[in-house]
C-alpha positions in Angstrom: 26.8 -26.5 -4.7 25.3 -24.9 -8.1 21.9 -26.2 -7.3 21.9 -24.8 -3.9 22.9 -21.0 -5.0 20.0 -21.4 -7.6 17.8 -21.9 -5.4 19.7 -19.3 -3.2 19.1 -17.1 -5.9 15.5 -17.9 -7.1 13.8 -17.4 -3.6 15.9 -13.9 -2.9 14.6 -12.8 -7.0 11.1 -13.9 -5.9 11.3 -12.0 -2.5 12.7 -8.8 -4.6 9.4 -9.4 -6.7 7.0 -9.8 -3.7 8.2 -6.5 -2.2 8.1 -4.5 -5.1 4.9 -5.2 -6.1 3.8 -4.7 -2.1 5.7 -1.0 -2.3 2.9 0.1 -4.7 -0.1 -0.5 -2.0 -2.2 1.4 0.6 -3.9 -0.3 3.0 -7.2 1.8 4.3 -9.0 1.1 7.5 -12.5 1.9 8.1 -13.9 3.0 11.3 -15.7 -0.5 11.5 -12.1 -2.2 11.6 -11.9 -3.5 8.1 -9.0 -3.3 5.9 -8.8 -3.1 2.3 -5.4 -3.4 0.4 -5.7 -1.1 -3.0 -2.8 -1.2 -5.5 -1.5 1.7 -7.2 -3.0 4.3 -5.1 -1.1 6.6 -3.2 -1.6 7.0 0.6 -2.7 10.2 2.1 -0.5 12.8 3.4 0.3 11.9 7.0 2.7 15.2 7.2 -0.4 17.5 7.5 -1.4 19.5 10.6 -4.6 19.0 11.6 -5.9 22.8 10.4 -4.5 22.4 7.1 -6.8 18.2 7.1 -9.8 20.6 8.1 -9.3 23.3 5.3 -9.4 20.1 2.7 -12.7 19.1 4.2 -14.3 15.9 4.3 -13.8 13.5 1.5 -16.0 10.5 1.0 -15.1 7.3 -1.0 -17.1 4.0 -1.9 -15.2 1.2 -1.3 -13.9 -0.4 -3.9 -13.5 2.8 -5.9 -10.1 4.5 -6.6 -10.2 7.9 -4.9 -8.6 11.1 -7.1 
């Protein structure tokens, strides 16, 4: 019985682990379909009407660079 709640509570620490480090990543898309998964970089502000995305203005970024 002890082994089994080990293991129990080994695979439910792990999955804690494997979702915490996922919390801290944004996934972009490009327009060609590709994905790229970038830790520690936060995601853009969905909550933005579309006047106040065209007073930002366009941003660029090279993949594979962290964006300010």
């Amino acid at each position: 019985m002890s082994m089994q709640l080990l293991k129990i509570t080994t695979q439910a620490m792990a999955s804690y682990l494997l979702i915490t480090l996922l919390s801290g990543c944004t996934t972009y898309t490009w327009e060609d379909g590709s994905k790229e998964t970038v830790l520690g970089v936060p995601a853009e502000d969905e909550r933005l009407t579309e006047e106040e995305r065209r007073a930002q203005g366009v941003r660029y970024r090279k993949p594979g660079e962290i964006p300010e």
